[in-house]
C-alpha positions in Angstrom: -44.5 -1.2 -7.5 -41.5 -3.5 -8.1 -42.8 -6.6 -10.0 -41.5 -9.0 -12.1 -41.1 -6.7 -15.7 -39.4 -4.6 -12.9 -37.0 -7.4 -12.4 -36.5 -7.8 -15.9 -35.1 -3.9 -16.7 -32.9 -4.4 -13.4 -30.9 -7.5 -15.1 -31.0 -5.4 -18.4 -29.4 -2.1 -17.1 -26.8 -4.6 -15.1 -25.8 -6.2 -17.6 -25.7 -2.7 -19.6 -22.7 -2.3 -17.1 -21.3 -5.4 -17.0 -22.8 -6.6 -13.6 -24.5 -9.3 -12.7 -26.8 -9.5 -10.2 -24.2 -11.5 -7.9 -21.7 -8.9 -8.2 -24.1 -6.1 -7.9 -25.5 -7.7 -4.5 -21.7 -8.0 -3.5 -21.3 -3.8 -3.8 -24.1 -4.0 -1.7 -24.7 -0.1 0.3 -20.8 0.5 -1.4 -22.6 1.2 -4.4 -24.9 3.8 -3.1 -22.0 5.7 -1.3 -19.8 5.5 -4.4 -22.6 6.8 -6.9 -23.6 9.6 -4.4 -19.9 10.5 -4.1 -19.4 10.9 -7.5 -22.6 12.4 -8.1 -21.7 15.8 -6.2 -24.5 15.0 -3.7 -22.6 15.6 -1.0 -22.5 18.9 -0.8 -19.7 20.8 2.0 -20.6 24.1 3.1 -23.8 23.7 2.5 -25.2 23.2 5.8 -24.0 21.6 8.6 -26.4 18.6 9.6 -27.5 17.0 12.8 -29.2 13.8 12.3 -30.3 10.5 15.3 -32.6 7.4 15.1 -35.9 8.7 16.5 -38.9 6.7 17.8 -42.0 7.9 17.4 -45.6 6.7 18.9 -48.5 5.8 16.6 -51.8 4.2 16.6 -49.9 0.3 15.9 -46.7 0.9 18.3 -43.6 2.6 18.1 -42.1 3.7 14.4 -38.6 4.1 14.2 -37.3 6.5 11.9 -34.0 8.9 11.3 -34.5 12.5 11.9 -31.7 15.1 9.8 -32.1 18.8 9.7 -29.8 22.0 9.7 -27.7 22.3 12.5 -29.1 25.8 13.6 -32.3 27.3 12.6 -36.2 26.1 12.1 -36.9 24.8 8.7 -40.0 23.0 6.6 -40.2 19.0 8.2 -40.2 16.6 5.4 -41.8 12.8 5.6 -39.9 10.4 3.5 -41.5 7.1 2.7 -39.1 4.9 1.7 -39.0 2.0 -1.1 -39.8 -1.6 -1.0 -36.8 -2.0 1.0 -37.2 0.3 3.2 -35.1 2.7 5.5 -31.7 2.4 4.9 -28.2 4.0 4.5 -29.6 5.1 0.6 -32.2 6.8 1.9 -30.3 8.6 4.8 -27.6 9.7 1.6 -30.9 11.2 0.4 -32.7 12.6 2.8 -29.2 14.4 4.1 -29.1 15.7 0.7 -32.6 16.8 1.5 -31.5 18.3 4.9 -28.6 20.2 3.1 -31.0 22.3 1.0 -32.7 23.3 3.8 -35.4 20.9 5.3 -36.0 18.5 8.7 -36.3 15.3 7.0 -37.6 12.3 8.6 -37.1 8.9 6.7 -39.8 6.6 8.2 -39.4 2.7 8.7 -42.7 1.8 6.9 -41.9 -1.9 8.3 -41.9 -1.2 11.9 -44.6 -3.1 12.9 -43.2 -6.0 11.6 -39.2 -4.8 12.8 -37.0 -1.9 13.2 -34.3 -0.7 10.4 -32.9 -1.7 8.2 -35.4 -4.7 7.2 -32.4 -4.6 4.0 -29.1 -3.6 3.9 -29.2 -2.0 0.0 -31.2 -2.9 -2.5 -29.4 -5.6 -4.4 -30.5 -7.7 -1.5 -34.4 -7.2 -3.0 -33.4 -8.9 -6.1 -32.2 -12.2 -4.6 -35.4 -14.2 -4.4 -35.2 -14.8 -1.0 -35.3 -11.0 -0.4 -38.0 -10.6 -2.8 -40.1 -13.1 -0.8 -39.4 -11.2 2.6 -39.8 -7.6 1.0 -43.1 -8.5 -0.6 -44.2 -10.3 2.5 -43.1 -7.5 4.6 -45.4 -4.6 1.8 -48.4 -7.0 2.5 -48.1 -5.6 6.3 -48.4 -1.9 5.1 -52.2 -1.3 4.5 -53.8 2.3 3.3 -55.5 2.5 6.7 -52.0 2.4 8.6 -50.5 4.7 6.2 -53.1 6.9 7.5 -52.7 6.3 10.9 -48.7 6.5 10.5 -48.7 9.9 8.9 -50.8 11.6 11.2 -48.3 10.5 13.9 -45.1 11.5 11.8 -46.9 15.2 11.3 -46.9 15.2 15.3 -43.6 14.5 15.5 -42.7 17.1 13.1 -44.9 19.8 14.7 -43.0 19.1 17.9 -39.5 19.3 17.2 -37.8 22.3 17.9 -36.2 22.6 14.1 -39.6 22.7 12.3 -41.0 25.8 11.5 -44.3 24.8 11.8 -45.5 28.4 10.2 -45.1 26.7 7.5 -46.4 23.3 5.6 -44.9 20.0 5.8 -44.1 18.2 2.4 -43.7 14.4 1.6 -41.6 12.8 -0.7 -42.0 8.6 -1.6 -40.0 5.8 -3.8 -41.7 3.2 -5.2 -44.7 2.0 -3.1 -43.4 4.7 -0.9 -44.8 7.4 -4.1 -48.5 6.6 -3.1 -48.2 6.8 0.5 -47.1 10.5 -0.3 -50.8 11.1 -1.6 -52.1 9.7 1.5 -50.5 11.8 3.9 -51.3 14.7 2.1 -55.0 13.8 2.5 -54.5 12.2 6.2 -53.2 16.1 7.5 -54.8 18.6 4.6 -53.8 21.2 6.7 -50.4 20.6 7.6 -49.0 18.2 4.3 -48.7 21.3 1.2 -46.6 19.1 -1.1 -46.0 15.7 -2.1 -43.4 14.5 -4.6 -44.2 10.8 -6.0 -41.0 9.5 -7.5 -41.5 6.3 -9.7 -44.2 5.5 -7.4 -46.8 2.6 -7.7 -50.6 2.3 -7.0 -51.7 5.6 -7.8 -54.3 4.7 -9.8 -57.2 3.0 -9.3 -61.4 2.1 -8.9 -61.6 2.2 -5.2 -62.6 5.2 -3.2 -59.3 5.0 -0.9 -57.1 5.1 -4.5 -54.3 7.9 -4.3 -55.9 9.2 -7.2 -59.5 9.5 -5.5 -57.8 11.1 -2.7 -56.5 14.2 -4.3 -59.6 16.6 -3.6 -59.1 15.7 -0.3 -55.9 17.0 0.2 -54.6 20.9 0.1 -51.1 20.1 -1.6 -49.4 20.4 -4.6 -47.7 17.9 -6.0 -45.0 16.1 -8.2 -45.8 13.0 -9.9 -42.7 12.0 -11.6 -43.0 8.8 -13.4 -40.6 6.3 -14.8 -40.7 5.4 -18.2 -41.2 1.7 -18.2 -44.1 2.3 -15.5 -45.6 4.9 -18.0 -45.3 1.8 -21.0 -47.4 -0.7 -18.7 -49.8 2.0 -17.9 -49.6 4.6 -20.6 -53.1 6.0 -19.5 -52.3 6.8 -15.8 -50.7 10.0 -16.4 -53.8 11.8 -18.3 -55.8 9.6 -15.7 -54.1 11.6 -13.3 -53.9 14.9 -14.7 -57.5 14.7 -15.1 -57.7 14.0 -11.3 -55.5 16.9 -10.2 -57.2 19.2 -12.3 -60.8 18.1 -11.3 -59.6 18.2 -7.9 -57.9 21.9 -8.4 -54.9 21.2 -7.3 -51.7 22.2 -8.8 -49.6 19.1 -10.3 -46.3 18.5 -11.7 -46.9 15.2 -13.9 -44.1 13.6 -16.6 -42.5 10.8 -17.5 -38.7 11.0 -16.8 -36.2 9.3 -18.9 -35.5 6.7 -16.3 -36.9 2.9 -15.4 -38.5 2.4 -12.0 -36.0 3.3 -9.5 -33.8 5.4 -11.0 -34.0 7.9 -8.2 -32.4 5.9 -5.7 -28.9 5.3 -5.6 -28.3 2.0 -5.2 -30.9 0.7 -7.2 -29.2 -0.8 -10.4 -30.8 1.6 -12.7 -29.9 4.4 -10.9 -29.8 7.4 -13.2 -27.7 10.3 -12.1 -28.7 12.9 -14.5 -32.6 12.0 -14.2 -32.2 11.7 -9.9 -30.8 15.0 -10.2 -33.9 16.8 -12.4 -36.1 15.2 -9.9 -34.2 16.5 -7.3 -34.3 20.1 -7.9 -38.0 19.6 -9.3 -38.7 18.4 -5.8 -36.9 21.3 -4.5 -39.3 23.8 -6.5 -42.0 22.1 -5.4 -41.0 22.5 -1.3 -40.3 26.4 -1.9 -43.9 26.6 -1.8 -44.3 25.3 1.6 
């Protein structure tokens, strides 16, 4: 999760490029367009995409989320959780990216109980502290219990749309606190969720019974667990505390530490890291071949 060491490597890598946070705030969603752009992750010819704002019915109301897949076809349906803040015109860059390669990709508003998209405009917006202060109390309103609730619903959606080949499994992919939720959808639809990517993610490990790592016998999936190098320095034991896990458990799992600071898959994060988005990217994407 984002805290306040998290805050801390933000200002660092800004000021790495000559930013500050008041000028990165002021590039705002520019950022995440301009680093995608340059980035090659747009990517013509690949596919052509059809994408709308869907709402979907769960046990706590009525989830908004945006829904992109292939234009023609049936293809593997993808849950996205986003980041701490949450669906927004980075994680529809993403997720098309996602789409492009070949997968129905719905980015969920985790928030939606609280209000529809976008809860924040880009990211920079999480780093003023009034942001911080609605984004955190905003995360307090997402509980394990609902993430369960919400991802049985989002695999029903899936199941029912006409471009999900539903012959096949559904895989997950999360940012941030979005990286646990990943692990709980896997064991909230064991039969359905096959893969679950954890990028950077936060509260994976842990005493109680409902912990993402206590959860991974319950699922069927395999799984990426990329992890960001200043999250591995804080908690250097998680990753052998989770290898352990997966391999107690018997389920296959990915697990390293990327050369990257929490949140450098996203693009307009301020340590976005092109090179190290890109490994996880195609790591992801060997990961979902298996679905």
């Amino acid at each position: 999760m984002c805290d306040e060491t998290t805050a801390e490597t933000h200002d660092r890598a800004l000021a790495a490029r000559g930013l500050t946070r008041r000028e990165f705030a002021a590039l705002g969603s520019a950022a995440a367009l301009a680093a995608c752009a340059s980035n090659g992750t747009e990517r013509p010819g690949e596919q052509e995409l059809v994408e709308e704002t869907v709402h979907i019915t769960t046990g706590d109301g009525l989830a908004d989320a945006f829904f992109v897949h292939p234009a023609k076809g049936k293809w593997p349906g993808v849950i996205m959780w986003p980041d701490i803040a949450g669906l927004r015109e980075a994680k529809k860059i993403m997720a098309r990216r996602l789409a492009s390669a070949g997968y129905a990709v719905l980015v969920v508003n985790q928030y939606y109980r609280s209000q529809p998209a976008p809860v924040m405009e880009s990211f920079s917006e999480f780093m003023d502290p009034e942001g911080r202060k609605k984004a955190m109390a905003l995360y307090a309103t997402v509980t394990p219990e609902s993430v369960t609730r919400d991802a049985k619903a989002f695999v029903a959606f899936l199941d029912g749309k006409s471009a999900v080949d539903t012959s096949r499994g559904i895989g997950s992919n999360g940012y941030c606190m979005g990286g646990s939720f990943t692990i709980r959808s896997a064991a909230s639809v064991p039969n359905r969720v096959k893969a679950a990517a954890s990028f950077h993610g936060g509260g994976l490990v842990g005493d109680k019974p409902d912990s993402p790592i206590n959860l991974l016998a319950k699922t069927q999936a395999s799984f990426l667990i990329a992890i960001a190098r200043d999250d591995d320095a804080k908690a250097p034991g998680d990753k052998d505390a989770l290898r352990k896990a997966a391999d107690a458990a018997g389920r296959p799992a990915e697990i390293e530490v990327y050369d990257g600071d929490h949140g450098w898959c996203v693009p307009d994060s301020p340590v976005y890291n092109p090179a190290e988005a890109d490994r996880a990217f195609e790591r992801m994407l060997a990961l979902f071949k298996g679905l």
